[in-house]
LUMMARSE-42072 format. One record per residue (C-alpha): chain; residue number from 1; residue in one letter; y, z, x. Coordinates in nm, 2 decimals, always signed. Layout:
<recs>
["A"; NUM; "a"; [Y; Z; X]] ...
</recs>
This chain:
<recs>
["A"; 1; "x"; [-13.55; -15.07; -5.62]] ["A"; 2; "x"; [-13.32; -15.36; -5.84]] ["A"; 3; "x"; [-13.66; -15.58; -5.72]] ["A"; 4; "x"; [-13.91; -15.31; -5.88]] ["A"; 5; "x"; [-13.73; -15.24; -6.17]] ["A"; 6; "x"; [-13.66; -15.60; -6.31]] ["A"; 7; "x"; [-14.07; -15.73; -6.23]] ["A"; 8; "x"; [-14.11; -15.42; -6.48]] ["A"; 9; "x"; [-13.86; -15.52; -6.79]] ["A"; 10; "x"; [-14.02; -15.87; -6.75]] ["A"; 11; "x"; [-14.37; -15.79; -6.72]] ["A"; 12; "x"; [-14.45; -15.78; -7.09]] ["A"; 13; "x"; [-14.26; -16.12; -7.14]] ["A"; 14; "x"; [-14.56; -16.41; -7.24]] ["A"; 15; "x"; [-14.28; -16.70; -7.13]] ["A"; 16; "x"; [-14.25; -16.58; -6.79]] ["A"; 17; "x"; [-14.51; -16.62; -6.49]] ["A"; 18; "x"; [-14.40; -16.52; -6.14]] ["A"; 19; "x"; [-14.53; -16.53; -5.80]] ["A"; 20; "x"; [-14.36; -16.30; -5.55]] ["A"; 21; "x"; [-14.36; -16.33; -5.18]] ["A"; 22; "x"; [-14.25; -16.04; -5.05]] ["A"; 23; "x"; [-14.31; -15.86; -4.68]] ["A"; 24; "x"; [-14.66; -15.65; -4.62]] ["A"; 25; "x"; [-14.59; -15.28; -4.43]] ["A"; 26; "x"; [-14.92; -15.34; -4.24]] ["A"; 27; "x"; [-15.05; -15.63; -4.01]] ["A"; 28; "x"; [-15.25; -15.83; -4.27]] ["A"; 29; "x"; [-15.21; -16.07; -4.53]] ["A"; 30; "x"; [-15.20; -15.93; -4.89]] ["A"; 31; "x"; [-15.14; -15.98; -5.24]] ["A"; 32; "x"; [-15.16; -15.78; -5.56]] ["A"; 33; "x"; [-15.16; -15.84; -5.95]] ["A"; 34; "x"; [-14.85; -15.60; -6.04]] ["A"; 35; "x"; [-14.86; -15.75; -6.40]] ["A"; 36; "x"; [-15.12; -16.01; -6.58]] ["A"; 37; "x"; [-14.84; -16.25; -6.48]] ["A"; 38; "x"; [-14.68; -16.10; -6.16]] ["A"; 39; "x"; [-14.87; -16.17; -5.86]] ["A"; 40; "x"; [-14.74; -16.00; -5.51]] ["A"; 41; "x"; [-14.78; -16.20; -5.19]] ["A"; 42; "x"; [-14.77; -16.03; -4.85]] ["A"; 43; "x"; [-14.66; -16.15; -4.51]] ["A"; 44; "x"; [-14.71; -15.90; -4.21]] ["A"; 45; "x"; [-14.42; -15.88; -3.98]] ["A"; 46; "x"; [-14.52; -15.53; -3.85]] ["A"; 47; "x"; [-14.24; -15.34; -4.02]] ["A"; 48; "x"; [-14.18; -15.01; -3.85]] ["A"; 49; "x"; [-13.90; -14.89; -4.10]] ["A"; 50; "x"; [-13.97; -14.83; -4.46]] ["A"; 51; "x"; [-13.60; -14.85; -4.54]] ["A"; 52; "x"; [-13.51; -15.15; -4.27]] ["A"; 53; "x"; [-13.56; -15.44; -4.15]] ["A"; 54; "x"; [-13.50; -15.57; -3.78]] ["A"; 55; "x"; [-13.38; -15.93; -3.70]] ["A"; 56; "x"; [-13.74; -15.99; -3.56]] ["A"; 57; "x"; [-13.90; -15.86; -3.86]] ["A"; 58; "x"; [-13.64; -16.10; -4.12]] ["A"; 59; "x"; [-13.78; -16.39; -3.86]] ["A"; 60; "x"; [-14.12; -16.33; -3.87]] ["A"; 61; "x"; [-14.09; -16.29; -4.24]] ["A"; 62; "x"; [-13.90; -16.61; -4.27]] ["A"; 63; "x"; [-14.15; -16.82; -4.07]] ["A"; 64; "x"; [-14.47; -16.70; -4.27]] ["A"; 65; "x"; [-14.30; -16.68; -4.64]] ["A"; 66; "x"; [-14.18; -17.06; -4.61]] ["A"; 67; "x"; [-14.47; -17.21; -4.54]] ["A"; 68; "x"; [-14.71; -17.00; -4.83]] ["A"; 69; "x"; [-14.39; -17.11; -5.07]] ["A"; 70; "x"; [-14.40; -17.45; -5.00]] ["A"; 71; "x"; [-14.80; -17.39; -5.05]] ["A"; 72; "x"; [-14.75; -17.22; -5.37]] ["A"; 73; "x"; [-14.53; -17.46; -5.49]] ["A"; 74; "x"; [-14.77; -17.78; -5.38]] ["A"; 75; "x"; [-15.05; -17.60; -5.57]] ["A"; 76; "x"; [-14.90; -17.52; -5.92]] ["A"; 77; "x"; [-14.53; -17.66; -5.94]] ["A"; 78; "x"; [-14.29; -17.42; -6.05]] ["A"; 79; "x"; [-13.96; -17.44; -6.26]] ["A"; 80; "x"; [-13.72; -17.23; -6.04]] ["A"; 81; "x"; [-13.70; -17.00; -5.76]] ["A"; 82; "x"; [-13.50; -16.68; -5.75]] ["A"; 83; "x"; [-13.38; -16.59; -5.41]] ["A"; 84; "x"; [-13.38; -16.20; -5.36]] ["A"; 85; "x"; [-13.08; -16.24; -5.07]] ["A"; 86; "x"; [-12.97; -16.52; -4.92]] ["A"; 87; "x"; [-13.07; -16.46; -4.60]] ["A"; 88; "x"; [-13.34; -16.51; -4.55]] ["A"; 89; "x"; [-13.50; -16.55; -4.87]] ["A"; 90; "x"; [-13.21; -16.77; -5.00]] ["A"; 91; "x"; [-13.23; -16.96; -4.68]] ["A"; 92; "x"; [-13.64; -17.02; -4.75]] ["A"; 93; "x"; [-13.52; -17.10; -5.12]] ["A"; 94; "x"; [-13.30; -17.36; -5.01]] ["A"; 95; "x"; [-13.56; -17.55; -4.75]] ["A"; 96; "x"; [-13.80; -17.55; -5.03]] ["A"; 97; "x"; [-13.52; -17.72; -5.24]] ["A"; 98; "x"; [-13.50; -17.95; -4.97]] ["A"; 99; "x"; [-13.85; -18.02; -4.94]] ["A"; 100; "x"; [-13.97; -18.03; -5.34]] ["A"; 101; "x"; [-13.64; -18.06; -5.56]] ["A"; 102; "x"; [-13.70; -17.69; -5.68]] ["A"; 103; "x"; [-13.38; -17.53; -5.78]] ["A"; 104; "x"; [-13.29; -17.23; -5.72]] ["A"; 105; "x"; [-13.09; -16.94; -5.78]] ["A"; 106; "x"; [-12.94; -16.62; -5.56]] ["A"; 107; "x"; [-12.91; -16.27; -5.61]] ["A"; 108; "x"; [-12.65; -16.18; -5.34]] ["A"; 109; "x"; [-12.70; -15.86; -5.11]] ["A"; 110; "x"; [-12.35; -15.73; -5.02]] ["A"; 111; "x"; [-12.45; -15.78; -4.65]] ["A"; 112; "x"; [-12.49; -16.15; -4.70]] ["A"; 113; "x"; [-12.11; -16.17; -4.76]] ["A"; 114; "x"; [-11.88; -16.22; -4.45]] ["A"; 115; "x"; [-11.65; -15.91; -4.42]] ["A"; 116; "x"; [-11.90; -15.68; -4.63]] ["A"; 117; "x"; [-12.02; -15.50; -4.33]] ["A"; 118; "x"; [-11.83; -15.41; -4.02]] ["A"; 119; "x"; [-12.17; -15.40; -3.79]] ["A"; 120; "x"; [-12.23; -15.79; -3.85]] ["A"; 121; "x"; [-11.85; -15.87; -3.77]] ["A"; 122; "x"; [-11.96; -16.09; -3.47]] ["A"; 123; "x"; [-12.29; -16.24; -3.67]] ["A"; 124; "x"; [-12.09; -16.36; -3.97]] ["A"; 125; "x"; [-11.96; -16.67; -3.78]] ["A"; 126; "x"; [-12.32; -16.72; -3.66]] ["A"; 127; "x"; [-12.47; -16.69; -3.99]] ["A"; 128; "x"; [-12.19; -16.86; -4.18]] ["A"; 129; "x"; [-12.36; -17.25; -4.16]] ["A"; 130; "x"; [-12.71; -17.12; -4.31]] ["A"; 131; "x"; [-12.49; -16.90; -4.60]] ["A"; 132; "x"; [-12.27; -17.18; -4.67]] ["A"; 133; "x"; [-12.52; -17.43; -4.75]] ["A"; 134; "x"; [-12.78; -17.17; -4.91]] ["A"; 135; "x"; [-12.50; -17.04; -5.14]] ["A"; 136; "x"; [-12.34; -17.43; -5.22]] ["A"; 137; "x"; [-12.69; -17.55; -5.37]] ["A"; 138; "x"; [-12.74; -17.23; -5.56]] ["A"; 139; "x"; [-12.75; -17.29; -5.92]] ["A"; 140; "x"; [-12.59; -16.99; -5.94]] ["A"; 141; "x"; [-12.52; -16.69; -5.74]] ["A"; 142; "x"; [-12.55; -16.42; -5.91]] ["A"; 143; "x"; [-12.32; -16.13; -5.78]] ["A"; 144; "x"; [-12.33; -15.75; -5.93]] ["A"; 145; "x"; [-11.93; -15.68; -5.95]] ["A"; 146; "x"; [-11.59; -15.86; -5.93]] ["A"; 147; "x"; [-11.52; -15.75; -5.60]] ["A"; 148; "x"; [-11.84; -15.93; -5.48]] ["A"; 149; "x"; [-11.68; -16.24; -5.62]] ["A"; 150; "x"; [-11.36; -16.21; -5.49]] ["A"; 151; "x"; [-11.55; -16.16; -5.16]] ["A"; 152; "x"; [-11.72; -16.50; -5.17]] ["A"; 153; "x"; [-11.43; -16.71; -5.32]] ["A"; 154; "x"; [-11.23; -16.57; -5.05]] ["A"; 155; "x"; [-11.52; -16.78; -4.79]] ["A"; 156; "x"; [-11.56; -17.07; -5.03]] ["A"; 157; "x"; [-11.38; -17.08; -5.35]] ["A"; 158; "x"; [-11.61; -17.36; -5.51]] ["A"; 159; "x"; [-11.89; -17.18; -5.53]] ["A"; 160; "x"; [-11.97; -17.08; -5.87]] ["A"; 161; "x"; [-12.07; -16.71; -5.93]] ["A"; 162; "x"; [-12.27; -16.57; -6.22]] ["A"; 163; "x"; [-12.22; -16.18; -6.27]] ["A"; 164; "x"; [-12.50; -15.95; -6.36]] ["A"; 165; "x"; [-12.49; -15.55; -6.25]] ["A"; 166; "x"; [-12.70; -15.33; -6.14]] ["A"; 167; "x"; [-12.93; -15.16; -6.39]] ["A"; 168; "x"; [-13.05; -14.77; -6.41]] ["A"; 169; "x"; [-13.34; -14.60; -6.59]] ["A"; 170; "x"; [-13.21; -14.39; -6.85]] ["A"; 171; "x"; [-13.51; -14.21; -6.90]] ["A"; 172; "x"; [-13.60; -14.12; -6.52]] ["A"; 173; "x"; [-13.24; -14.03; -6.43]] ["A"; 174; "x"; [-13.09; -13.76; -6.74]] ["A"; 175; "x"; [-12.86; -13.50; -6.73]] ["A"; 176; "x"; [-12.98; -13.18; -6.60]] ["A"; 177; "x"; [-12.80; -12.81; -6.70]] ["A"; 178; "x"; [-12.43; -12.85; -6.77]] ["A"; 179; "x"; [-12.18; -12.74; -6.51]] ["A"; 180; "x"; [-12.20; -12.34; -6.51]] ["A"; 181; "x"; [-11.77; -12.15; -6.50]] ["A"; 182; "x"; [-11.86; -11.96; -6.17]] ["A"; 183; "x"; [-12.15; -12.00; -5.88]] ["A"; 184; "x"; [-12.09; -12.34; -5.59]] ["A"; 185; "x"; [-11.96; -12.68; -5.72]] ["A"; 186; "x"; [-12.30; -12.85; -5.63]] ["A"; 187; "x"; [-12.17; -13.22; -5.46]] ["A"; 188; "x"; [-12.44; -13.45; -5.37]] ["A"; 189; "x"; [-12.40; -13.78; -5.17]] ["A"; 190; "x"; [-12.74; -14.06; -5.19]] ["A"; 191; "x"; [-12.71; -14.30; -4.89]] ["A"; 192; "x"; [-12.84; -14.39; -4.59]] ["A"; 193; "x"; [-12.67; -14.23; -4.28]] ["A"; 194; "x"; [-12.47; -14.48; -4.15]] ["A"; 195; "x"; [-12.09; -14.47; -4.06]] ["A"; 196; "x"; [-12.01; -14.76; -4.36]] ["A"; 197; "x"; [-12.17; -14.51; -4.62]] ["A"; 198; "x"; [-11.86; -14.30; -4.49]] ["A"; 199; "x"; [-12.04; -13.90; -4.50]] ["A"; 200; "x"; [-11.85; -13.79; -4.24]] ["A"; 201; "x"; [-11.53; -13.81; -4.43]] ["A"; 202; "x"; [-11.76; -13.58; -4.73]] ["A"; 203; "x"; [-11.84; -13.33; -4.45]] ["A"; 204; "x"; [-11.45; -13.31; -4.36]] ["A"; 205; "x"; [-11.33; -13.26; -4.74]] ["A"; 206; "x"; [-11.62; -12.99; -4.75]] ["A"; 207; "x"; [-11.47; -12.83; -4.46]] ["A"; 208; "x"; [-11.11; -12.86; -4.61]] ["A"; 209; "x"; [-11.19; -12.67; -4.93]] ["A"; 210; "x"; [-11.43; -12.42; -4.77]] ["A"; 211; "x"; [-11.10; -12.37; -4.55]] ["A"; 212; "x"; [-10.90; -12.33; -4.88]] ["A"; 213; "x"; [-11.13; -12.05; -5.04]] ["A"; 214; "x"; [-11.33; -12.34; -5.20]] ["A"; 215; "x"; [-11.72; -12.21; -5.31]] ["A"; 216; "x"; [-11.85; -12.57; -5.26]] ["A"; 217; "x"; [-12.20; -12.73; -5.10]] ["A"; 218; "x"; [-12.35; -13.05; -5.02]] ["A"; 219; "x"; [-12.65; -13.22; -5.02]] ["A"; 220; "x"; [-12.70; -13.56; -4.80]] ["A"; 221; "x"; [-13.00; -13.76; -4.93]] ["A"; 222; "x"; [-13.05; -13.99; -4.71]] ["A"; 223; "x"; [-13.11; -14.07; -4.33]] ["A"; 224; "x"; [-13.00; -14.29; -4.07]] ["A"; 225; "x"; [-12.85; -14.39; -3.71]] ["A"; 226; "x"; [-12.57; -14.14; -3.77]] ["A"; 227; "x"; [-12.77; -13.83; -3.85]] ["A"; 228; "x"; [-12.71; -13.68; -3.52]] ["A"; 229; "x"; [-12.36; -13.71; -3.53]] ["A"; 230; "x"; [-12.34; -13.56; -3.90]] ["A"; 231; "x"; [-12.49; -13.25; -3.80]] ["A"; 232; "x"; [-12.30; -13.20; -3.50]] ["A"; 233; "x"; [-12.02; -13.25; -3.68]] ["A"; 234; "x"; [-12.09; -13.03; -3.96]] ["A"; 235; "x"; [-12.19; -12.75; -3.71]] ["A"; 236; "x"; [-11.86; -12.79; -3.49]] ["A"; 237; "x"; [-11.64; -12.75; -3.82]] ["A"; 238; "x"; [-11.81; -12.42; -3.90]] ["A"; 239; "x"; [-12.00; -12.54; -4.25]] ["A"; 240; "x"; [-12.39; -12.62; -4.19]] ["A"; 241; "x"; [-12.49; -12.31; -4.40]] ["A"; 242; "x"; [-12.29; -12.54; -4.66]] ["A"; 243; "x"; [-12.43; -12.89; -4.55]] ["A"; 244; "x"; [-12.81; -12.96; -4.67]] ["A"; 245; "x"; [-12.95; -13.29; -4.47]] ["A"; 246; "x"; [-13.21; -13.36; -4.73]] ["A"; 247; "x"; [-13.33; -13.67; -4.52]] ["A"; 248; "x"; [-13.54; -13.90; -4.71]] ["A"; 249; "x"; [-13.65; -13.86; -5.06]] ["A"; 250; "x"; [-13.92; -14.05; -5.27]] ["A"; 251; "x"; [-13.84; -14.20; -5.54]] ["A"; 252; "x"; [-14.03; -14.04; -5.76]] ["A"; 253; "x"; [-13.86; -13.71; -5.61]] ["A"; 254; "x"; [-13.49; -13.82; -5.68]] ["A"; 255; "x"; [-13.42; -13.76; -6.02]] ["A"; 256; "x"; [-13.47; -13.36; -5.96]] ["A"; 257; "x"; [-13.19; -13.36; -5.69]] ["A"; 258; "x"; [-12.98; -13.53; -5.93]] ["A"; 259; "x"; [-13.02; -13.35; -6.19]] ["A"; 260; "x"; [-12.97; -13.00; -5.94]] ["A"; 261; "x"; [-12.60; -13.15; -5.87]] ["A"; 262; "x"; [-12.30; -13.13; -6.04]] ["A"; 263; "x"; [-12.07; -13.40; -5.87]] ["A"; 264; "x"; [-12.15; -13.74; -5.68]] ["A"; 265; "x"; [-11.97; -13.84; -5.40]] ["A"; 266; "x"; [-12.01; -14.20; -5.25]] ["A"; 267; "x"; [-11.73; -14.21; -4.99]] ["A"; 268; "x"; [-11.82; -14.61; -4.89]] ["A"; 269; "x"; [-11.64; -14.87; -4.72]] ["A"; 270; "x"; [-11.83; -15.10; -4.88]] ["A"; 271; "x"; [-12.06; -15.17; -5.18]] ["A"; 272; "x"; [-12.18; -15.41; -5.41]] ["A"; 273; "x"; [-12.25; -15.19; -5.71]] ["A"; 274; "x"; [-12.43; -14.89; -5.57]] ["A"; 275; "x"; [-12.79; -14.80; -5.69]] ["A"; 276; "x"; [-12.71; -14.43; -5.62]] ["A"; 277; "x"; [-12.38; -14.46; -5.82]] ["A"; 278; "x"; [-12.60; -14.57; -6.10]] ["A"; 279; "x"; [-12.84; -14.29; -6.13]] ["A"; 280; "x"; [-12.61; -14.07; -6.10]] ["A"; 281; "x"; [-12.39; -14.17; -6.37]] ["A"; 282; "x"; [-12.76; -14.20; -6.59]] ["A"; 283; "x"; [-12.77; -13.82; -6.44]] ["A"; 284; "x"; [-12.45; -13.75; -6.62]] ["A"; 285; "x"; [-12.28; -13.63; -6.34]] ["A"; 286; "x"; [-11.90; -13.73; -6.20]] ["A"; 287; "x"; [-11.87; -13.95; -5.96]] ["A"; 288; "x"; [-11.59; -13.95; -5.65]] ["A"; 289; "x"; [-11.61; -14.29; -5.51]] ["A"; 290; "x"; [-11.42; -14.50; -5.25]] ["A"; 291; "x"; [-11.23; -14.79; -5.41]] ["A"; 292; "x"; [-11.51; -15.08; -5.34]] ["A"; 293; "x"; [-11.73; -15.28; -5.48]] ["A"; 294; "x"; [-11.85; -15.17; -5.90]] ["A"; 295; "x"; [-11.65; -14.87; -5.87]] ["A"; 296; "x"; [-11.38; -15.02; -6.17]] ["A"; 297; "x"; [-11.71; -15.09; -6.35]] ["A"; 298; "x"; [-11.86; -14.76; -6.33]] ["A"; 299; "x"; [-11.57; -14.50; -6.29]] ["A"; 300; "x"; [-11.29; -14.49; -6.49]] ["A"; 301; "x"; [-10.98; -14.23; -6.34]] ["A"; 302; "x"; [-10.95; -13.90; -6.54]] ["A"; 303; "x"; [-11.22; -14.05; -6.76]] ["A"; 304; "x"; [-11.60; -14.00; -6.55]] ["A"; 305; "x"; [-11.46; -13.91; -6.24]] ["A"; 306; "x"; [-11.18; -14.03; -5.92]] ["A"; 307; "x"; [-11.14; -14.29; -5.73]] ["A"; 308; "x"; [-10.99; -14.30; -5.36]] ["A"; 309; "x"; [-10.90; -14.53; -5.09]] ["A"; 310; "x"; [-11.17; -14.51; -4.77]] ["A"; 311; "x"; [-11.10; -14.25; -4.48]] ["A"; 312; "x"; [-10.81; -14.07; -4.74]] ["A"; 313; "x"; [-11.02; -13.71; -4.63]] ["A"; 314; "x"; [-10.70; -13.53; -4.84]] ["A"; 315; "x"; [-10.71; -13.71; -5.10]] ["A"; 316; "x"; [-11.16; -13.68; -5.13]] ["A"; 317; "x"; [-11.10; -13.31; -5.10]] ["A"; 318; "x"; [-10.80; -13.28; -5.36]] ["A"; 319; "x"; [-11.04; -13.43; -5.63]] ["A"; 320; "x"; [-11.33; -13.18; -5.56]] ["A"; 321; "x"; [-11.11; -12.93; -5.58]] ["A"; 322; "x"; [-10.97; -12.98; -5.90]] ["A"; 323; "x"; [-11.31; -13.02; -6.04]] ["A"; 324; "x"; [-11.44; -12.71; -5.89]] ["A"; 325; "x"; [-11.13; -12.53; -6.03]] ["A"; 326; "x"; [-11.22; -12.70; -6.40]] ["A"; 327; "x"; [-11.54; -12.66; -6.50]] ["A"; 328; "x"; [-11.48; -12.77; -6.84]] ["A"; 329; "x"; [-11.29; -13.13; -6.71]] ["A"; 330; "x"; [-11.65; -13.14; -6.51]] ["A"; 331; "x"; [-11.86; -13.11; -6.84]] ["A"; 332; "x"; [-11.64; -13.34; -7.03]] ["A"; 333; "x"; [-11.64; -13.62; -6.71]] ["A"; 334; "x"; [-12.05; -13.56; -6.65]] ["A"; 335; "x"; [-12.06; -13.67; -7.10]] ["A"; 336; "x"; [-11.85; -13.94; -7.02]] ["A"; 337; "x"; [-12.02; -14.08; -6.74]] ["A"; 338; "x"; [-12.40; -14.02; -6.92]] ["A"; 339; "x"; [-12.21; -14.25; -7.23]] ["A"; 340; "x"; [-12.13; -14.50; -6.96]] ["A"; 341; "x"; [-12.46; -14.52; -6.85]] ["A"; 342; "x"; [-12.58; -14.73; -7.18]] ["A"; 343; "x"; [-12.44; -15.03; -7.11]] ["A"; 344; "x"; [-12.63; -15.01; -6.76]] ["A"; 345; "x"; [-12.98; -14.98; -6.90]] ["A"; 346; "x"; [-13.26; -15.23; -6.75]] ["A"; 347; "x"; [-13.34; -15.35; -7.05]] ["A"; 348; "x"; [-13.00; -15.44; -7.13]] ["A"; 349; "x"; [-12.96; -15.60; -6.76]] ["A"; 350; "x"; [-13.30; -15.75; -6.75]] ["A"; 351; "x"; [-13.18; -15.96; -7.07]] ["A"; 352; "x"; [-12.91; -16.09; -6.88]] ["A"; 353; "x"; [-13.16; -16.24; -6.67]] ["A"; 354; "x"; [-13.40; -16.39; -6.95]] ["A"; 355; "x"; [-13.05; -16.57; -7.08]] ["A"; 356; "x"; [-12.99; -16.71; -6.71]] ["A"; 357; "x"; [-13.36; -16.85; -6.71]] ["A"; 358; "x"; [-13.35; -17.00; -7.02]] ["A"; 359; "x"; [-13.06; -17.19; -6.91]] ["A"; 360; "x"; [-13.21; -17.30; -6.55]] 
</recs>
């Protein structure tokens, strides 16, 4: 995760010494020395999803994690607080403000942001008191992409807003064998299964070019609510010898089905800077992705890949098939998009950081 990879790049730093209160998977209490200066502390909220959390679960965890900060805090005073989210760990941020005077600053999950996702439509106007007054005594927000900006000026346009992307780790996610002229065009999507992540739009562009005489296939990493419907939907158009559900991958696994693809496809209504758009561009492969949040900063038309509008199926399955028609446009995009990927490293991110501390 963003969380993991930044407690690594500033792990060796002497300046910095960070507590983390974070939510145990179990029942109990723990902690954990991840660095000589990083110290884990775990709340149990009886998580029974590795990959989400419930409203009871973001309670519980809110009710145990301000108390042991305010503890913390009474114990050995510290000089900021970075809030991963701000709800409801910019929410706990901003009581302990309240309480002690410690500032604080927020990394900003897309979901946070009224209009991000669809689901939440009727919880926005319910949430909207505790963002407004977590994101107001932010000093700053920090938001991964324009589009998240825009997105937060359009609820409050004083709110000042600090941009730092998304990182990737160049030498876990690498290019595997370049693009061969004949054999499938290998697509691969990274996502959770959920009708904002927009698969089932993939599936009907796979169909399309299968249709069309098209020698494609598709891997779905991933799982979620919609999984059923996927693979009913894949079976009814004819194409689940062509449709792998992967279903959840480690980590440490996820570089090799990278590196297996040819062509990353993130068909999204909605994103703020995708993790899975990162790695694959470290992977060196092209990416197709829906016009949304970091996709001007990651994929450049004609250059590393396409770009098109959410729901256009015709328009998803045009793009694939010109790159399965040009294998040597496909090579040349999957260099471009490994170039692209410097500027994305963690330790170029994770100095971004170090400058923003300095100046809290």
């Amino acid at each position: 995760t963003t969380h993991e990879a930044l407690l690594k790049q500033f792990a060796p730093r002497a300046e910095l010494e960070i507590d983390v209160i974070t939510a145990a998977l179990g029942k109990e209490s723990q902690s954990e020395q991840f660095a000589e200066r990083i110290r884990l502390w775990k709340v149990p909220v009886n998580n029974r999803n590795l990959h989400h959390s419930s409203n009871r679960e973001l309670i519980a965890y809110t009710l145990q994690a301000l108390p042991l900060a305010l503890k913390l805090q009474r114990a050995q005073p510290y000089d900021f607080c970075f809030a991963w989210s701000a709800l409801p760990a910019g929410f706990i941020a901003r009581m302990v403000e309240w309480r002690t005077g410690l500032p604080y600053m927020v990394w900003v999950s897309g979901p946070d942001i009224p209009g991000f996702e669809q689901r939440y439509a009727r919880l926005y106007p319910l949430l909207w008191p505790l963002l407004k007054t977590t994101w107001r005594h932010a000093k700053p927000l920090i938001a991964k992409c324009k589009q998240e900006v825009d997105m937060i000026h359009a609820c409050d346009s004083n709110i000042p807003v600090h941009i730092i992307p998304n990182g990737v780790d160049l030498n876990s996610f690498s290019p595997g064998a370049p693009v061969p002229d004949d054999g499938p065009l290998k697509l691969i999507c990274v996502a959770r299964l959920i009708e904002r992540k927009g698969q089932r739009h993939l599936i009907q562009a796979v169909q399309a070019l299968v249709a069309c005489g098209m020698d494609v296939t598709l891997d779905l990493v991933g799982t979620g609510d919609a999984l059923p419907q996927y693979q009913k939907l894949a079976s009814d158009l004819g194409i689940m010898e062509r449709v792998n559900f992967a279903g959840y991958v480690s980590r440490q696994e996820i570089p090799q089905w990278y590196a297996a693809a040819h062509v990353f496809v993130l068909p999204s209504y909605n994103e703020g800077m995708a993790l899975a758009a990162l790695e694959a561009l470290g992977a060196g492969l092209p990416l197709v992705l829906t016009r949304t949040g970091g996709t001007e900063e990651l994929a450049q038309a004609g250059e590393n890949g396409y770009i098109f509008e959410w729901g256009d199926v015709d328009a998803l399955a045009q793009h694939l098939k010109r790159l399965a028609q040009d294998r040597e446009l496909t090579r040349k995009m999957a260099r471009a998009s490994r170039a692209r990927a410097k500027r994305f490293s963690w330790p170029k991110i994770a100095a971004e950081y170090i400058e923003l501390f300095a100046r809290m």
